[in-house]
C-alpha positions in Angstrom: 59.4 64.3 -15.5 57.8 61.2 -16.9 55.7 60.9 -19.7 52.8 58.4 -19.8 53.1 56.7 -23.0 50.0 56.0 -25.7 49.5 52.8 -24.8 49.2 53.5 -20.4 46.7 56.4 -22.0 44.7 53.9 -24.1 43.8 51.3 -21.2 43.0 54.3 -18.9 39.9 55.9 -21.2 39.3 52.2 -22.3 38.4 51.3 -18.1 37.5 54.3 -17.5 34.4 53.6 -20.5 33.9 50.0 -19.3 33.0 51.5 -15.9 30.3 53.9 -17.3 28.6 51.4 -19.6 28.5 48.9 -16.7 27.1 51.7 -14.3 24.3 52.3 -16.9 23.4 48.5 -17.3 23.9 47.7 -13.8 22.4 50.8 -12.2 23.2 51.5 -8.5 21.8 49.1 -5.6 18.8 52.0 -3.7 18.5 49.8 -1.0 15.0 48.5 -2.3 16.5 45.6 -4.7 14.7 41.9 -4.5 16.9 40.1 -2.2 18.8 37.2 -4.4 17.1 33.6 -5.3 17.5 31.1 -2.7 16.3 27.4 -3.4 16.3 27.0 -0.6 13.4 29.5 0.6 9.6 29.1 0.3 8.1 31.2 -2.3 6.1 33.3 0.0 9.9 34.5 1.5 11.2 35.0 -2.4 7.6 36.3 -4.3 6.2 39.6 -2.3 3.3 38.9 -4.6 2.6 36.2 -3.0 0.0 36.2 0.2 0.8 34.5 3.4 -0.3 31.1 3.5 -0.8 31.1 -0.6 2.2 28.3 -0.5 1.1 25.7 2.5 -0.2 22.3 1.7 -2.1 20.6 4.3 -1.5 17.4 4.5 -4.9 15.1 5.9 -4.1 14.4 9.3 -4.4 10.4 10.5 -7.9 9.8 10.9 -8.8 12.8 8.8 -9.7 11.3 4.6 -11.0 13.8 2.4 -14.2 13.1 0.7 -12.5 12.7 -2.5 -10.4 10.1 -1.6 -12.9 7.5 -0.8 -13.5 7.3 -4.6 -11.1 3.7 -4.3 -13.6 2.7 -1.6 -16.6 3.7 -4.0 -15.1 2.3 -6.9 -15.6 -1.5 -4.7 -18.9 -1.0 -3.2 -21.7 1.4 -3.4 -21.8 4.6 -1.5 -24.6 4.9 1.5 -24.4 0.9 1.6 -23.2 -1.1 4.9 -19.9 -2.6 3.1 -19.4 0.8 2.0 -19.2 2.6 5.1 -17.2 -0.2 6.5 -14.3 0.7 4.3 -14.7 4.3 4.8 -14.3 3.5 8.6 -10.8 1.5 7.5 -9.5 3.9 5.2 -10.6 6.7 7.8 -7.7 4.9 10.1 -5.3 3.9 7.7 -5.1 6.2 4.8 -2.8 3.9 2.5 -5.8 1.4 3.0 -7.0 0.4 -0.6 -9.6 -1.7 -1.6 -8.3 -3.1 -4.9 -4.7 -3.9 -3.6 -6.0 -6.0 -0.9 -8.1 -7.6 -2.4 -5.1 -8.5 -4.8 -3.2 -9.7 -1.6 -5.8 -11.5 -0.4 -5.8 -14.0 -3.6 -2.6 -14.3 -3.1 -2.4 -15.5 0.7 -5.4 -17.5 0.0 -3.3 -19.6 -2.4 -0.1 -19.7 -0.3 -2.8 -20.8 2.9 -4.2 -23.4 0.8 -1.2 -25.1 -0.8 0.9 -24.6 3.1 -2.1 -26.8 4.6 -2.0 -29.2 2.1 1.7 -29.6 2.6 1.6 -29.5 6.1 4.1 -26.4 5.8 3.2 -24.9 9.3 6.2 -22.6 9.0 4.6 -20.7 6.3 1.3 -21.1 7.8 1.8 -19.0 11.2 3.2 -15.8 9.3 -0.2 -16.0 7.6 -3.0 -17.1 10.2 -3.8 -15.4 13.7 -3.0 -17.6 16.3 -6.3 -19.1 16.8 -6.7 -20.3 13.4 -3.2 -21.5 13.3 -3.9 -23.3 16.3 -6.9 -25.6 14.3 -5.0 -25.9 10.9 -2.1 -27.6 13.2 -4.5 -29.4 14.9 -6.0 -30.7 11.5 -2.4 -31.2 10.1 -1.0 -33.2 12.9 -4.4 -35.6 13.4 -3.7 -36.6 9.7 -0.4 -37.4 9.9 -0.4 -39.4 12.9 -2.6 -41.7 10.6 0.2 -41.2 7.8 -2.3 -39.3 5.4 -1.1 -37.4 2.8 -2.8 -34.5 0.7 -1.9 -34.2 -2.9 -3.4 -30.6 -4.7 -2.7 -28.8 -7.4 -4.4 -25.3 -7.6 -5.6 -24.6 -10.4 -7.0 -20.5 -10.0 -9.2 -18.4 -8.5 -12.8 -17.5 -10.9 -14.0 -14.7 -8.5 -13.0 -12.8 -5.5 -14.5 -9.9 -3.5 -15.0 -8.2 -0.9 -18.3 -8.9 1.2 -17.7 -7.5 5.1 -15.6 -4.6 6.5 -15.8 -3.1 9.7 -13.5 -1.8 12.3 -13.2 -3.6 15.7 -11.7 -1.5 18.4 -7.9 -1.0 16.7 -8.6 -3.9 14.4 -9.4 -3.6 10.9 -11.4 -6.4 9.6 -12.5 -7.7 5.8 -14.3 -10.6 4.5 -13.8 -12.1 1.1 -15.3 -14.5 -0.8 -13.6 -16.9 -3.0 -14.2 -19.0 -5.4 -11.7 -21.2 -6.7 -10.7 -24.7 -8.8 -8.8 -26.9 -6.8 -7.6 -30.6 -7.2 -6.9 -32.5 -4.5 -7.0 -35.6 -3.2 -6.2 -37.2 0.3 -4.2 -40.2 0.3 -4.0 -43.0 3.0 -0.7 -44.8 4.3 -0.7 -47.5 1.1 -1.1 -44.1 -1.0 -5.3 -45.3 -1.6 -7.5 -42.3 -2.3 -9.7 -41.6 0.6 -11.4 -38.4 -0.3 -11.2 -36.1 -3.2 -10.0 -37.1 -6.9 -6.3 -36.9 -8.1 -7.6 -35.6 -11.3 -10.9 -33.8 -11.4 -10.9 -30.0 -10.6 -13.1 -29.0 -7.9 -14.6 -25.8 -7.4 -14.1 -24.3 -3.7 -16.3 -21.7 -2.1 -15.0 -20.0 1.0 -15.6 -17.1 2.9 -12.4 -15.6 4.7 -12.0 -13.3 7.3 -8.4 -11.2 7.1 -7.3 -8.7 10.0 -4.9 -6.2 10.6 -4.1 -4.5 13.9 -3.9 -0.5 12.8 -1.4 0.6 15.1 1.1 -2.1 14.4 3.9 -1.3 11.9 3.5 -4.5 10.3 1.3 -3.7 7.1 0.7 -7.4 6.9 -3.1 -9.2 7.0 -3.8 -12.5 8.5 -6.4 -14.7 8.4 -9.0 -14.7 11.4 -11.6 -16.7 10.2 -13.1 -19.2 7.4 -15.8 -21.0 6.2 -17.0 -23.1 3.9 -19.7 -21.9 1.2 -22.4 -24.0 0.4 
């Protein structure tokens, strides 16, 4: 008969005590236990505290602005007043619609519109006007070169911009700025003689552009619909 030795005896009790303080820390599963964490789970499915629809975010459907959004809009023009519900109407069909970064935008293409005509740069020009008023700045470009006319300008900034006119027409958002700007320029005629405008003296410009953006095209890009001069 075999004996067990003192050190086979030793690991026994010494598992056999592992087991029971493990039992007491652990405890035995009831059937009742809280499932284990998933991250991958919404907290209503993890937390039974938690109350059905606690957890659900609804996002504003297209179309749909809360109230408390419009503060952008407000922060541009007065609440209750034409211009002001104009935007409203705009930012009611495109959400991402803000005032303040258009009107940025708008600065911008008013410059690049500017300096394109006075280069004749038509490619540049059609990416930035609506066919119709591409149509008369090409008109305008090619009637002065076919008298060899050149337009020399150098722009010098723009003092004020803002945003006068908004309205929605049809699927069409539509918003009308006025700008005033310093511009020198001068138009030159075949012998390189000064014919209007001064190559030195800065000008100030006044105009009043119309910029348009179909709402259910992809392309987030304006483009210029209309213009006039400002008296």
């Amino acid at each position: 008969m075999e004996y067990l030795d003192f050190g086979t005896i030793f690991f026994f009790v010494a598992a056999v005590v592992i087991f029971l303080q493990l039992r007491k820390v652990l405890g035995r599963r009831t059937g009742n236990e809280r499932p284990p964490f998933n991250p991958y789970t919404r907290t209503a499915e993890v937390d039974d505290k938690t109350k059905p629809g606690d957890n659900v975010v609804s996002l504003p459907r297209r179309g749909e602005v809360k109230e408390s959004s419009f503060e952008k809009v407000d922060a541009i023009a007065k609440p209750g007043t034409p211009l002001n519900d104009g935007l409203r109407a705009i930012q009611n069909v495109d959400p991402s619609f803000e005032p303040s970064k258009f009107l940025e935008g708008s600065k911008m293409a008013y410059e690049m519109i500017v300096m394109s005509f006075a280069d004749g740069d038509r490619k540049t020009l059609k990416s930035l006007l609506s066919r119709e008023v591409f149509d008369g700045f090409v008109a305008a470009i090619a009637d002065r070169e076919s008298r060899g006319e050149k337009v020399q300008s150098s722009f010098v900034g723009i003092n004020k911009a803002e945003i006068i006119g908004a309205e929605m027409k049809g699927t069409e958002s539509h918003v009308t700025v006025r700008i005033i700007s310093e511009l020198i320029s001068a138009t030159l005629d075949k012998d390189g003689n000064v014919i209007d405008g001064d190559k030195e003296s800065v000008a100030e410009v006044k105009d009043v552009w119309t910029f348009a953006r179909d709402t259910r095209s992809k392309d987030p890009n304006w483009k210029l619909v209309a213009t006039e001069a400002e008296d």
